[in-house]
PyMOL Python script that loads the backbone (N, CA, C, O; Angstrom):
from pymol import cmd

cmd.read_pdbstr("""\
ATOM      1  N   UNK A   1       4.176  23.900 -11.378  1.00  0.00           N
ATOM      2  CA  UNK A   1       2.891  23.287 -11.569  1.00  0.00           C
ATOM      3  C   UNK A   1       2.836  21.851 -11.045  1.00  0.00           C
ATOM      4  O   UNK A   1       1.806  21.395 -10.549  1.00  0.00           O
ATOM      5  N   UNK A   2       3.852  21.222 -11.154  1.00  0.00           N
ATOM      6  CA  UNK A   2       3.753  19.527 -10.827  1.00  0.00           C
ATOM      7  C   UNK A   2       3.517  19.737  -9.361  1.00  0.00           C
ATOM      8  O   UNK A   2       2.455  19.220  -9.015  1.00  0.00           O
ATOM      9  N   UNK A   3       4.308  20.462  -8.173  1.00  0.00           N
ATOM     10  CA  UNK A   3       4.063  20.490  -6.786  1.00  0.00           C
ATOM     11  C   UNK A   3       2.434  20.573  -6.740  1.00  0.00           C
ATOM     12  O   UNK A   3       1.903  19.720  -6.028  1.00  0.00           O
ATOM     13  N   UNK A   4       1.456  21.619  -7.500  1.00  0.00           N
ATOM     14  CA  UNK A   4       0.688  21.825  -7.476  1.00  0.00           C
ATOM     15  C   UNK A   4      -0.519  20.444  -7.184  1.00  0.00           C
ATOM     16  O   UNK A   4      -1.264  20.145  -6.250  1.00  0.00           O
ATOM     17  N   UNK A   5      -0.177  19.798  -8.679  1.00  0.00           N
ATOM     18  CA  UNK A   5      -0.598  18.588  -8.466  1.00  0.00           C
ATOM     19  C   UNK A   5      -0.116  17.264  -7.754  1.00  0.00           C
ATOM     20  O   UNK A   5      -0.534  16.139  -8.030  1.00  0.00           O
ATOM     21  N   UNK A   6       0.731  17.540  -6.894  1.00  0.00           N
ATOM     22  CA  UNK A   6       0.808  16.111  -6.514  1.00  0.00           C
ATOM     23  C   UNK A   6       0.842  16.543  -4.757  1.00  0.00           C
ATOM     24  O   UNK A   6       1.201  15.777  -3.863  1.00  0.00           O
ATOM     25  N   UNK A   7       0.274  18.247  -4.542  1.00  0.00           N
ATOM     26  CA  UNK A   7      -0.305  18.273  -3.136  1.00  0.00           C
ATOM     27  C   UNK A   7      -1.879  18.061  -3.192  1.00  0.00           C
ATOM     28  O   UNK A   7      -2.522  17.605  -2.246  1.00  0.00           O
ATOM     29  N   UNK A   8      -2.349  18.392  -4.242  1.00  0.00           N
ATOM     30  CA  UNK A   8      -3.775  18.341  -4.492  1.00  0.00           C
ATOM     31  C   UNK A   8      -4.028  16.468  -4.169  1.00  0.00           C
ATOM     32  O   UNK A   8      -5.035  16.137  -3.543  1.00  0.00           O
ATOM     33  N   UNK A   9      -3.240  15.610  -4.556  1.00  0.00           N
ATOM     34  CA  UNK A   9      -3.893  14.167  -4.917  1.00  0.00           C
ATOM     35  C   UNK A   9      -3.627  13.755  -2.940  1.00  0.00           C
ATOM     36  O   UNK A   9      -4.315  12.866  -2.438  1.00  0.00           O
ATOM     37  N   UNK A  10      -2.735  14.423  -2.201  1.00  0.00           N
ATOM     38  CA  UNK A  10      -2.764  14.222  -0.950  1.00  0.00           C
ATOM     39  C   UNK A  10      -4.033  14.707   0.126  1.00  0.00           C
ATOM     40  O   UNK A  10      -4.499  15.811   0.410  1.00  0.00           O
ATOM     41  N   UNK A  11      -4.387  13.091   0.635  1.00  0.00           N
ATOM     42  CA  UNK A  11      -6.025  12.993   1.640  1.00  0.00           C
ATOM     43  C   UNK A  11      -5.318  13.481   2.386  1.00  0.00           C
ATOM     44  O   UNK A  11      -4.099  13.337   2.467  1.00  0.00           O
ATOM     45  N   UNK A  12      -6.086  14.191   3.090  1.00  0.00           N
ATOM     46  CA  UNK A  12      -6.116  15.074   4.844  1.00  0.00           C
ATOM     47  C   UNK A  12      -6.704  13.524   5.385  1.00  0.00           C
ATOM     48  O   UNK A  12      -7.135  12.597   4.700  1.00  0.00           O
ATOM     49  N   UNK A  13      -6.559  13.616   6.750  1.00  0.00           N
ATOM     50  CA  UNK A  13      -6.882  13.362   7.905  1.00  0.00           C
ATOM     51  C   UNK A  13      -8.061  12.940   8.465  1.00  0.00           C
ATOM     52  O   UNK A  13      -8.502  14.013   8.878  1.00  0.00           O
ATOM     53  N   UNK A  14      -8.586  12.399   8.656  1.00  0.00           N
ATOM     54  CA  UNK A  14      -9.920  12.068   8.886  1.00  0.00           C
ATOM     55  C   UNK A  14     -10.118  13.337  10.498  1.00  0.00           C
ATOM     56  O   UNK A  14      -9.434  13.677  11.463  1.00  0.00           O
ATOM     57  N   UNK A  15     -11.685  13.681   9.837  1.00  0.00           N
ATOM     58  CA  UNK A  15     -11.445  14.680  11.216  1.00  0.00           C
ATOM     59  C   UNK A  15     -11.609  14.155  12.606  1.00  0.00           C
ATOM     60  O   UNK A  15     -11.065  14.597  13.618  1.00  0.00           O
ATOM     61  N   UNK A  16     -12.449  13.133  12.510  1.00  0.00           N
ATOM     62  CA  UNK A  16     -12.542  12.221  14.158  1.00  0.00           C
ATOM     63  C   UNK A  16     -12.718  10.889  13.427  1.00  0.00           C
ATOM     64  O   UNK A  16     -12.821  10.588  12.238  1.00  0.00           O
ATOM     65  N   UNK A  17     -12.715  10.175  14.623  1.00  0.00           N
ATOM     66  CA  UNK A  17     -12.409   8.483  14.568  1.00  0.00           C
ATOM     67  C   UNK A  17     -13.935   8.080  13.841  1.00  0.00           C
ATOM     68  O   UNK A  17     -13.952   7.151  13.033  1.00  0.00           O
ATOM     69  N   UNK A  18     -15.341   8.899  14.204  1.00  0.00           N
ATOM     70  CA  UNK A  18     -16.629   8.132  13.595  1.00  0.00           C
ATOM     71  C   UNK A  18     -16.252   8.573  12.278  1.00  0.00           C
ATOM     72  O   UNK A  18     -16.630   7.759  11.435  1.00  0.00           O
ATOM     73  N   UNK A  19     -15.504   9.793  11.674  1.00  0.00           N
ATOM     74  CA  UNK A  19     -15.879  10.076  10.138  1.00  0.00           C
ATOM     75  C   UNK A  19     -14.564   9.102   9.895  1.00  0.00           C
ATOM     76  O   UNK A  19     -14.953   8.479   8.907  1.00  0.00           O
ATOM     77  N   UNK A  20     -13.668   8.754  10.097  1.00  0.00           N
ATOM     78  CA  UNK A  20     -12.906   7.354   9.269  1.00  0.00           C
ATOM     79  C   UNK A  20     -13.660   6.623   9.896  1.00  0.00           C
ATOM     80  O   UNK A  20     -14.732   6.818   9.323  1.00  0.00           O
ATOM     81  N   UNK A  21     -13.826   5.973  10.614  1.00  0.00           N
ATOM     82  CA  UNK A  21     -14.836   4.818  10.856  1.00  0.00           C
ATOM     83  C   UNK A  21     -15.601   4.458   9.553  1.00  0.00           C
ATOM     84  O   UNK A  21     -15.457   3.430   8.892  1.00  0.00           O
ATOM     85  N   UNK A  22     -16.757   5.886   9.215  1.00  0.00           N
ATOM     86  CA  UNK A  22     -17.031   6.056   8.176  1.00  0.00           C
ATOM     87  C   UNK A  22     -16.903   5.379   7.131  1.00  0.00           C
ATOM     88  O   UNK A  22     -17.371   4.508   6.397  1.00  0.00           O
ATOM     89  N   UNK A  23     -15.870   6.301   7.387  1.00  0.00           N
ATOM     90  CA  UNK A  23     -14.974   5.985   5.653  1.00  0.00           C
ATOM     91  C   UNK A  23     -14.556   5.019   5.164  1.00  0.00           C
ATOM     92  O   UNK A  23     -14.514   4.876   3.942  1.00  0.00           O
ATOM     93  N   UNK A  24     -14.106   4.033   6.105  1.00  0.00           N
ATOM     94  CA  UNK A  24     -13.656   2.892   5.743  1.00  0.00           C
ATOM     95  C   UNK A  24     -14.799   2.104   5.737  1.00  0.00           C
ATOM     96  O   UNK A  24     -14.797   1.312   4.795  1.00  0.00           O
ATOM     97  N   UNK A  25     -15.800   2.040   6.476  1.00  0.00           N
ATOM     98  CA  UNK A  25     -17.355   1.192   5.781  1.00  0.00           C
ATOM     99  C   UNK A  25     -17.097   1.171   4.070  1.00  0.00           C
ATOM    100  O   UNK A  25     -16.636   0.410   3.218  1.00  0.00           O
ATOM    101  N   UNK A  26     -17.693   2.486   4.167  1.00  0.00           N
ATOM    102  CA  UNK A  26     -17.734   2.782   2.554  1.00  0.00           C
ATOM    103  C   UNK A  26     -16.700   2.308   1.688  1.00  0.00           C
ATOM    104  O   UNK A  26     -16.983   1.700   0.655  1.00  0.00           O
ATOM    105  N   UNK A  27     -15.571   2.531   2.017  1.00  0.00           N
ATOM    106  CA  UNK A  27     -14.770   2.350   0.957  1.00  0.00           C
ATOM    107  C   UNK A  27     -14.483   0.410   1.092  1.00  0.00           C
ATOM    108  O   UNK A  27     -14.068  -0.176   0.092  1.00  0.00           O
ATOM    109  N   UNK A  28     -14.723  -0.267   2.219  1.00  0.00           N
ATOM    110  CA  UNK A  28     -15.081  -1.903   2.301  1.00  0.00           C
ATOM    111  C   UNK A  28     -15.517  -1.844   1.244  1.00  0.00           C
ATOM    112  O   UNK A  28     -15.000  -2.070   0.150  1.00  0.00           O
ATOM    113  N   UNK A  29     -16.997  -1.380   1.665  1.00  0.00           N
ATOM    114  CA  UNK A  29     -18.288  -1.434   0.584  1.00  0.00           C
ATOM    115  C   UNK A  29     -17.423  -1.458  -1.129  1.00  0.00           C
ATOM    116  O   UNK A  29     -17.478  -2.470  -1.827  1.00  0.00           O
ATOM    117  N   UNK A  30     -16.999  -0.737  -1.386  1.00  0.00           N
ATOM    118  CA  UNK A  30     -16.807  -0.612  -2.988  1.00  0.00           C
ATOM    119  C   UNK A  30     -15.403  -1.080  -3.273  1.00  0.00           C
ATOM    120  O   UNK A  30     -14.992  -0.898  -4.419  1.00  0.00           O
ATOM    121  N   UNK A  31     -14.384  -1.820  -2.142  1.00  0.00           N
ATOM    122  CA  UNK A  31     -13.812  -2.806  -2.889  1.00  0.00           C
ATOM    123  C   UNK A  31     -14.280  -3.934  -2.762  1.00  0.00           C
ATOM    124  O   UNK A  31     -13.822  -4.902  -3.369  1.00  0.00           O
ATOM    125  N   UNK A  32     -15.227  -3.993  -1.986  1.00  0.00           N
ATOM    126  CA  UNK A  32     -15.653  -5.522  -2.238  1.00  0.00           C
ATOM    127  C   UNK A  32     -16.599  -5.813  -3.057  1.00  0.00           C
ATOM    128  O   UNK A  32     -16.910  -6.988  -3.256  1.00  0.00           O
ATOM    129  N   UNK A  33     -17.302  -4.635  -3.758  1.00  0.00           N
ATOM    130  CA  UNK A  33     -18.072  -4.821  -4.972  1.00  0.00           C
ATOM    131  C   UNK A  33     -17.502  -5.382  -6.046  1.00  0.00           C
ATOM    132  O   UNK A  33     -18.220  -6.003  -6.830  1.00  0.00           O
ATOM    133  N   UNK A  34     -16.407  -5.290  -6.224  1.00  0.00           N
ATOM    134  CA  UNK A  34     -15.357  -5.920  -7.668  1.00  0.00           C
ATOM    135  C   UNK A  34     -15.510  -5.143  -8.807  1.00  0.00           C
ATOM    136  O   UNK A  34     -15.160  -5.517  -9.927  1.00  0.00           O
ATOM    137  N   UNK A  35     -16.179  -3.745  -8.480  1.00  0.00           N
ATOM    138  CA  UNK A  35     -15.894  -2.789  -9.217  1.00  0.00           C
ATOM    139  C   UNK A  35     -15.115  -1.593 -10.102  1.00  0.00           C
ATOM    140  O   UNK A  35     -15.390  -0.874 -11.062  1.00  0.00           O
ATOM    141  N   UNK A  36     -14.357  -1.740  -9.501  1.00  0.00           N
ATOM    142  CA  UNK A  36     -13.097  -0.712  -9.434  1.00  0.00           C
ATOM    143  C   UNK A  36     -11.872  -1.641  -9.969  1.00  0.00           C
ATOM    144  O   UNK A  36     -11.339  -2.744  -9.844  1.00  0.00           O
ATOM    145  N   UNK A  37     -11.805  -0.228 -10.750  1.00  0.00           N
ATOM    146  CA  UNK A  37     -10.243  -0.604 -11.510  1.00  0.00           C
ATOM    147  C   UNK A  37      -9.397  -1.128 -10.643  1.00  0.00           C
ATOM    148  O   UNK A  37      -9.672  -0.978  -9.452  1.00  0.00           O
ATOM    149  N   UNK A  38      -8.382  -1.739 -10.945  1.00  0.00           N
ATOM    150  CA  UNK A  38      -7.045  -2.363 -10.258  1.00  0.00           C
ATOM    151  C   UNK A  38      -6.327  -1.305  -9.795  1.00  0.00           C
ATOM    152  O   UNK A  38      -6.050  -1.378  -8.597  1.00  0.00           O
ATOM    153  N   UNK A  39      -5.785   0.044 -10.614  1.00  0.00           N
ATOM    154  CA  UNK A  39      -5.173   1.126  -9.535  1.00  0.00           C
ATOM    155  C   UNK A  39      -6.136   1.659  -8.311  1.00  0.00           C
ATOM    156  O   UNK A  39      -5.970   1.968  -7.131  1.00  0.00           O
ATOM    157  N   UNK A  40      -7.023   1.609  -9.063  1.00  0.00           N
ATOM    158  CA  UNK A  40      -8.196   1.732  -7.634  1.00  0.00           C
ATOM    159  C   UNK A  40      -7.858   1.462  -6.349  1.00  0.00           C
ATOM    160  O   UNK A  40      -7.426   2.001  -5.330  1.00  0.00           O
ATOM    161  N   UNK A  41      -8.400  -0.094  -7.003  1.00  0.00           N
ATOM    162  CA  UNK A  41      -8.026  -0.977  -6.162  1.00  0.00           C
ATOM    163  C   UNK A  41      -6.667  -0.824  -4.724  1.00  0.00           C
ATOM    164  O   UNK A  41      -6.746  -1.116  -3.531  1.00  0.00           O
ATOM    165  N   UNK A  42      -5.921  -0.446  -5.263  1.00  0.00           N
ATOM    166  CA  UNK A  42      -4.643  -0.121  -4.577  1.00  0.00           C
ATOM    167  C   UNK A  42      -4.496   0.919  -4.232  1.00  0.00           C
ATOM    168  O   UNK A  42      -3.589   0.841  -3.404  1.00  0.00           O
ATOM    169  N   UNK A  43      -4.880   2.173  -4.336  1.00  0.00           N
ATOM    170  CA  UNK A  43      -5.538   2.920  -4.294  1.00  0.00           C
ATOM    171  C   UNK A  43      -6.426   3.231  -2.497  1.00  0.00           C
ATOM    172  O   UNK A  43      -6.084   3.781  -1.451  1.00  0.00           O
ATOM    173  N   UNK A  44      -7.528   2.588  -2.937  1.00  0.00           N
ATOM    174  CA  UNK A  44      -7.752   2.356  -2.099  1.00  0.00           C
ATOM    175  C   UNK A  44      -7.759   1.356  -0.679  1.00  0.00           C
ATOM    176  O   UNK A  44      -8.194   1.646   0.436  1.00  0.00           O
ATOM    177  N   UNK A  45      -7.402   0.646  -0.938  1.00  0.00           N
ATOM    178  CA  UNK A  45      -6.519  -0.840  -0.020  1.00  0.00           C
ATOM    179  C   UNK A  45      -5.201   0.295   1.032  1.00  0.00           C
ATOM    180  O   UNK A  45      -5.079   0.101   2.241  1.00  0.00           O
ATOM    181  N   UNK A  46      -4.341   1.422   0.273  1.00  0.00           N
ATOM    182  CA  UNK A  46      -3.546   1.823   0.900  1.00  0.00           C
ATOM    183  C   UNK A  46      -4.448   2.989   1.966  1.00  0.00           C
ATOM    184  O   UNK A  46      -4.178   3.368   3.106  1.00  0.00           O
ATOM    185  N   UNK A  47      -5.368   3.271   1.237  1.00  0.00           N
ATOM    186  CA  UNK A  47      -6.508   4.582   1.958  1.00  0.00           C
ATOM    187  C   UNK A  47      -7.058   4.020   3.001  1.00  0.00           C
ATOM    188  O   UNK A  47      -7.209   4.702   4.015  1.00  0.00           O
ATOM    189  N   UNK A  48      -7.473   2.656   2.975  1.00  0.00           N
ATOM    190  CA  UNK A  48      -8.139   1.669   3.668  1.00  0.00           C
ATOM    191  C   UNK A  48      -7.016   1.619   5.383  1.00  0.00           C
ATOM    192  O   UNK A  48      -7.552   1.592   6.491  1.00  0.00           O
ATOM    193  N   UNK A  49      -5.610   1.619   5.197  1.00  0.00           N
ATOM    194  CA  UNK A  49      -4.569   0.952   6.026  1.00  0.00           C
ATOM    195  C   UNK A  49      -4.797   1.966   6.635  1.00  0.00           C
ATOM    196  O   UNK A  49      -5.404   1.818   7.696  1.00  0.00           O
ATOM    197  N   UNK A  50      -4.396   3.429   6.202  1.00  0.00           N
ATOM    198  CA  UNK A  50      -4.092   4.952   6.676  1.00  0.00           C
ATOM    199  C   UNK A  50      -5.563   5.040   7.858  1.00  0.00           C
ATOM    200  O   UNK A  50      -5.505   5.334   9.052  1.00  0.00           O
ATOM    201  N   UNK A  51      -6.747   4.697   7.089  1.00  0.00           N
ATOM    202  CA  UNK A  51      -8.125   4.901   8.349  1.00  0.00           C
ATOM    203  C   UNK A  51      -7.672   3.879   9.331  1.00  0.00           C
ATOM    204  O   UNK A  51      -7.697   4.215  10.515  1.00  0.00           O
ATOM    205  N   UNK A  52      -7.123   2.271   8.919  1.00  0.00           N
ATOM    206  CA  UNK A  52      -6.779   1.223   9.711  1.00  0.00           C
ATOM    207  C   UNK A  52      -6.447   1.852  11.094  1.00  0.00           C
ATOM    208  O   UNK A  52      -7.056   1.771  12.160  1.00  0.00           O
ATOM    209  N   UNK A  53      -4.795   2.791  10.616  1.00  0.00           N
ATOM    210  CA  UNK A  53      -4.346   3.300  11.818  1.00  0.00           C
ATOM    211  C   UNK A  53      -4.472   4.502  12.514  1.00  0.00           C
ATOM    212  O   UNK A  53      -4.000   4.719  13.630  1.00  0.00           O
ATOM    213  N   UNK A  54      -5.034   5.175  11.921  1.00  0.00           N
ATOM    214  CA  UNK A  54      -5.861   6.545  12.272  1.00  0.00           C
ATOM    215  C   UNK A  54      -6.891   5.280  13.813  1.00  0.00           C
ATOM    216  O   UNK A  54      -6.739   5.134  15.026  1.00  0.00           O
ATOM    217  N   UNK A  55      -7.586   4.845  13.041  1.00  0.00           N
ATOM    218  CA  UNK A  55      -8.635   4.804  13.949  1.00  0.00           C
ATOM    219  C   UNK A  55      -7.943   3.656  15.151  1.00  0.00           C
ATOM    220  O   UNK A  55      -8.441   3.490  16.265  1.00  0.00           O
ATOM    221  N   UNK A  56      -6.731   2.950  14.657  1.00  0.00           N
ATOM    222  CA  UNK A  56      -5.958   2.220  16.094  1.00  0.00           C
ATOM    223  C   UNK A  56      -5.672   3.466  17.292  1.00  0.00           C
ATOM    224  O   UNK A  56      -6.140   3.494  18.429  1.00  0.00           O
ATOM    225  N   UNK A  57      -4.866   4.345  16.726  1.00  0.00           N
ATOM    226  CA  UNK A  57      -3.907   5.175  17.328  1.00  0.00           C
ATOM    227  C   UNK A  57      -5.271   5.764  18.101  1.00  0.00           C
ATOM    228  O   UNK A  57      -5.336   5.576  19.316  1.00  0.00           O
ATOM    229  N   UNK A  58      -6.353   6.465  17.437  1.00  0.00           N
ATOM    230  CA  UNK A  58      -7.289   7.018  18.159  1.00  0.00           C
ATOM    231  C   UNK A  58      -7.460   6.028  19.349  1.00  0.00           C
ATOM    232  O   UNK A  58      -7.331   6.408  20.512  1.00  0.00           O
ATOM    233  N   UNK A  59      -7.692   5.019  19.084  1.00  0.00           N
ATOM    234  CA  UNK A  59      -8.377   3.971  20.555  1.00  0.00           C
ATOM    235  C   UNK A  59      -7.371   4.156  21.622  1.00  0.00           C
ATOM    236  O   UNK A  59      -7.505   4.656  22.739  1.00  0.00           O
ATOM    237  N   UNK A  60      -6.065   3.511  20.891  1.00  0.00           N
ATOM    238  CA  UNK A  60      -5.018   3.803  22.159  1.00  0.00           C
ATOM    239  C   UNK A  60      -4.487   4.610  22.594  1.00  0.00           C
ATOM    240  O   UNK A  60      -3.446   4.411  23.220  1.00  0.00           O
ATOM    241  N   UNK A  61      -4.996   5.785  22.427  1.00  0.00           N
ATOM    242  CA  UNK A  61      -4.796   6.875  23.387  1.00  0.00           C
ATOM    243  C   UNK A  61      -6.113   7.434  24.014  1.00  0.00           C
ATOM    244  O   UNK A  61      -6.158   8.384  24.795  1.00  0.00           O
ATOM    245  N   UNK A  62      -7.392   6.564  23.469  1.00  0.00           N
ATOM    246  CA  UNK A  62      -8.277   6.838  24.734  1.00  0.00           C
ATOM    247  C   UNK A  62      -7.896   5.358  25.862  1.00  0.00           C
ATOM    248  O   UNK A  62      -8.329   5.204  27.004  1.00  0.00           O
ATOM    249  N   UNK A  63      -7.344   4.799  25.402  1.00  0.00           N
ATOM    250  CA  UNK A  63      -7.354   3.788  26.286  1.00  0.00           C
ATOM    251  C   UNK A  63      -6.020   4.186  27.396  1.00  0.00           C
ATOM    252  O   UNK A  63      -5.889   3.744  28.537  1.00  0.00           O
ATOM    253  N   UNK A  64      -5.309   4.933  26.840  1.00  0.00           N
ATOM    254  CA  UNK A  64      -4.212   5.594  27.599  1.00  0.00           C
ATOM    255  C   UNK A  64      -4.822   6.355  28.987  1.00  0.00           C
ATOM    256  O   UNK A  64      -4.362   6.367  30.128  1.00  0.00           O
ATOM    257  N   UNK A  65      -6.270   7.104  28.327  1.00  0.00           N
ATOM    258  CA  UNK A  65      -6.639   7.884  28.821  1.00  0.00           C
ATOM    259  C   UNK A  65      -7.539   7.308  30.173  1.00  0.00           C
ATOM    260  O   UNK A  65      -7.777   7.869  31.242  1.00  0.00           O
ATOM    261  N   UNK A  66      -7.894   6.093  29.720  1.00  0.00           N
ATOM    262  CA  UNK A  66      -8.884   5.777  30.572  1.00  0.00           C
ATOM    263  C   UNK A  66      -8.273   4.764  31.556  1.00  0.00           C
ATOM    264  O   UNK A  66      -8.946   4.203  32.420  1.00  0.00           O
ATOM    265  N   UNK A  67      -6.880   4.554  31.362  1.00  0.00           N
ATOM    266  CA  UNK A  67      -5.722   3.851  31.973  1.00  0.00           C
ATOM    267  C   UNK A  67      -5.103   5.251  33.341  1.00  0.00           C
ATOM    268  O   UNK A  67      -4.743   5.121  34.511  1.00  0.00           O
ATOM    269  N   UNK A  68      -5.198   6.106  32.713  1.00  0.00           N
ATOM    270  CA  UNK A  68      -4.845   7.448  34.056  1.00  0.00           C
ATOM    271  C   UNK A  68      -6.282   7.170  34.837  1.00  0.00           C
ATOM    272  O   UNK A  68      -6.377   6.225  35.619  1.00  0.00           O
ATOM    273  N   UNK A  69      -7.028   7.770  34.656  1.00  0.00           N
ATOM    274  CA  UNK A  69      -8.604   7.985  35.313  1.00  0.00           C
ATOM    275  C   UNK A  69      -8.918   7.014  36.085  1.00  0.00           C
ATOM    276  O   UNK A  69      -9.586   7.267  37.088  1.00  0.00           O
ATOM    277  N   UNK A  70      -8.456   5.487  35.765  1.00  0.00           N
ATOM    278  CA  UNK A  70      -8.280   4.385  36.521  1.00  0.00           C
ATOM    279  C   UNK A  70      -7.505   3.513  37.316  1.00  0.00           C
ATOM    280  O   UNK A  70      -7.506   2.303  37.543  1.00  0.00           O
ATOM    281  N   UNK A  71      -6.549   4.926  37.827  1.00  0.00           N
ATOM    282  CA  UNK A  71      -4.843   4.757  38.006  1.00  0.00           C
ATOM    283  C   UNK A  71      -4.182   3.112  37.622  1.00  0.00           C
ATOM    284  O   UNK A  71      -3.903   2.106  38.274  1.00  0.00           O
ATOM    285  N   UNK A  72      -4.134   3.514  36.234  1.00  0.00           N
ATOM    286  CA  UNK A  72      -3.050   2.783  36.021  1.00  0.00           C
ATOM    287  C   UNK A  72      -3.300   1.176  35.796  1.00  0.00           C
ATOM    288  O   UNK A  72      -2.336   0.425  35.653  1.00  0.00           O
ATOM    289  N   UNK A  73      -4.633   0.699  35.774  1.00  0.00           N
ATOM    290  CA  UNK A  73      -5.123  -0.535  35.946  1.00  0.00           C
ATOM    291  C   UNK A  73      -6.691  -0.578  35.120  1.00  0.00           C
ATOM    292  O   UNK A  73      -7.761  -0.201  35.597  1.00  0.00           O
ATOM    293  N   UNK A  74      -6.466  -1.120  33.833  1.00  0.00           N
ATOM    294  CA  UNK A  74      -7.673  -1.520  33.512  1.00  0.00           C
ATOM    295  C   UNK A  74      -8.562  -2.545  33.505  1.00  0.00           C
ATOM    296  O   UNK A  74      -8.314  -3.692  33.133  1.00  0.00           O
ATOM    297  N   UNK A  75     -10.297  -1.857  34.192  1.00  0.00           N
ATOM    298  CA  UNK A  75     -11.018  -2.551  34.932  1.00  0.00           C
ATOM    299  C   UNK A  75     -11.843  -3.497  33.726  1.00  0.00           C
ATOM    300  O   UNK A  75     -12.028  -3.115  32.571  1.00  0.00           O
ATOM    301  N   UNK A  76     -12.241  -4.691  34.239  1.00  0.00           N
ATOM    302  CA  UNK A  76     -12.963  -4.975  32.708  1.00  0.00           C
ATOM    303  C   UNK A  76     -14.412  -4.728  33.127  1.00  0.00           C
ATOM    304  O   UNK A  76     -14.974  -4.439  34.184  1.00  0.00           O
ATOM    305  N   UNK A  77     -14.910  -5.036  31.451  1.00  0.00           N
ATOM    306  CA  UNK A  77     -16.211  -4.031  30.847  1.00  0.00           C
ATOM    307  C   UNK A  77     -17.396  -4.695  31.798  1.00  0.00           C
ATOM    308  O   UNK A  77     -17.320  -5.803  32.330  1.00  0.00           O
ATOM    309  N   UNK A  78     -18.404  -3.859  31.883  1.00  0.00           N
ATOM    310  CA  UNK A  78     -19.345  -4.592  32.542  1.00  0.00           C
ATOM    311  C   UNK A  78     -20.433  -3.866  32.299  1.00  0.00           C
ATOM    312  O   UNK A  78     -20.877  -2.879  32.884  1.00  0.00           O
ATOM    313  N   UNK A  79     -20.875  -4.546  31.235  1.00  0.00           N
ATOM    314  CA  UNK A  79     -22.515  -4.204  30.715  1.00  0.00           C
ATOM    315  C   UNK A  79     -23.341  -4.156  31.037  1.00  0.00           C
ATOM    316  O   UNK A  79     -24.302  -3.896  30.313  1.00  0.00           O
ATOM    317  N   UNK A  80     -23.448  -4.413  32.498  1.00  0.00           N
ATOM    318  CA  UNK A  80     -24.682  -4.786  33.612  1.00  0.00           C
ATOM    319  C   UNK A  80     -24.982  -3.189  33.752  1.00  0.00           C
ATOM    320  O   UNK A  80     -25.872  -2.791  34.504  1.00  0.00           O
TER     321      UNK A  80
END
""", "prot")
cmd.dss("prot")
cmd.show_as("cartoon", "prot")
cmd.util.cbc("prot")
cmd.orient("prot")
């Protein structure tokens, strides 16, 4: 029974970079309300890191990507 519960308290994955994007708005949002309990708190601060690098790792491997497509040399942005 204990395995039971302590796979249940384990978050999956964010399914793409906008739904952690998401997620981490929201969850800003309600630690910076000063609402939430102190395990919360920590709690979520560690949930907070996990989207942190979810959504790094996502960038740098489109940036990997857009580093091939541009052999090898990235061009800068141009909003024009």
């Amino acid at each position: 029974m204990p395995k039971a519960t302590a796979s249940s308290s384990v978050v999956k994955p964010p399914a793409s970079y906008e739904a952690a994007l998401e997620e981490l708005e929201q969850l800003v949002a309600r630690l910076e309300s000063g609402d939430m309990p102190l395990e919360q708190l920590l709690s979520g601060y560690q949930r907070g890191a996990e989207l942190l690098k979810f959504c790094r790792d996502k960038l740098e491997a489109i940036e990997g990507q857009v580093k091939v497509l541009d052999g090898g040399v990235m061009k800068p942005w141009d909003a024009s």
